[in-house]
C-alpha positions in Angstrom: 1.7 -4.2 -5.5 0.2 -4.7 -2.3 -1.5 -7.6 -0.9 -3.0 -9.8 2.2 -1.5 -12.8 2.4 -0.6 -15.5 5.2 2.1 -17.8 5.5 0.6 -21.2 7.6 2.2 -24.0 8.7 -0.5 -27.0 9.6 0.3 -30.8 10.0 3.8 -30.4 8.9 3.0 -28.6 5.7 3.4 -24.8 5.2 1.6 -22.9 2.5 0.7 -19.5 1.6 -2.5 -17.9 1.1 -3.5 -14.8 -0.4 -6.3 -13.1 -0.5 -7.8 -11.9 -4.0 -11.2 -10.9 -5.7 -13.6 -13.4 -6.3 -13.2 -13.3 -10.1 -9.9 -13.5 -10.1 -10.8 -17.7 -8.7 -14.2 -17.7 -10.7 -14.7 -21.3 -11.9 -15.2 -19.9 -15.4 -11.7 -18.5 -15.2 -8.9 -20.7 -14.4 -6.3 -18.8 -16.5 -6.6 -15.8 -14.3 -6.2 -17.9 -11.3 -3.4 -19.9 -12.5 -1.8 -16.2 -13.6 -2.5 -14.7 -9.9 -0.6 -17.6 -8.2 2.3 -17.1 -10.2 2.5 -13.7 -10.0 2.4 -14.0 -6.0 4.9 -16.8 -6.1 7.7 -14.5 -5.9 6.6 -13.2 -2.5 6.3 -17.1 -1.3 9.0 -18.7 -3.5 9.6 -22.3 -1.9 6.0 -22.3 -0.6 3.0 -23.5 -2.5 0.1 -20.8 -3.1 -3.5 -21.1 -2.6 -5.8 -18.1 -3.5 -9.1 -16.9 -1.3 -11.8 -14.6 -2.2 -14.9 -13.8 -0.1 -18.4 -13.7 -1.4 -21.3 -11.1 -0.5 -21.8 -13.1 2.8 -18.1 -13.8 3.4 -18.3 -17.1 2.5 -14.7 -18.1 1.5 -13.9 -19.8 -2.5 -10.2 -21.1 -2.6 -7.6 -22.1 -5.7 -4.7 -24.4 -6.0 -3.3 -27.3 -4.5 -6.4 -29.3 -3.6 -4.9 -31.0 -0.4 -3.8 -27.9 1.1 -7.4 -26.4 0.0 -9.0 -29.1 2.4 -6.4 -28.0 5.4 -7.6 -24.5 4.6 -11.1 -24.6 4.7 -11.0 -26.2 8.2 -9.6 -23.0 9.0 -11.6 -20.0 10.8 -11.2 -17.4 8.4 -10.7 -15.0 11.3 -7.8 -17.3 12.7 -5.6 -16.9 9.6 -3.1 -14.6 10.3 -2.9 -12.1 7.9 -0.1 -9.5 7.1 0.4 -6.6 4.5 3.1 -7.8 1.7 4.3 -6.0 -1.1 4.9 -1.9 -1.1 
């Protein structure tokens, strides 16, 4: 499986992020979400994970730890730096 993902340290905590499809963090559908994080936890395994999708307009939607959601979304979308993971 490939992915995007980022690895980010900010104010002395470091996360990853991973891009996903929107549906996969719809608010209908946390069971998917929860599912997708765990499945990319092996990738990031001492790190917590926080899922992003884009909408139409690129308008970002984020999952998990609601703390590190706040750090995120400060974020420029464009500043994260992103990387190909998986193969």
């Amino acid at each position: 499986m490939e992915f995007d993902g980022a690895v980010i340290k900010e104010r002395d905590v470091t996360y990853a992020v991973v891009a996903v499809k929107g549906g996969v963090i719809d608010s209908d559908n946390t069971l998917a979400a929860e599912q997708a994080v765990n499945s990319y936890q092996k990738y990031f395994p001492s790190l917590p994970v926080v899922l992003i999708a884009q909408d139409l307009t690129g308008s970002p939607t984020y999952y998990g730890d609601k703390d590190i959601v706040t750090l995120l979304a400060r974020l420029p979308f464009n500043q994260i730096p992103w990387k190909r993971y998986g193969a």
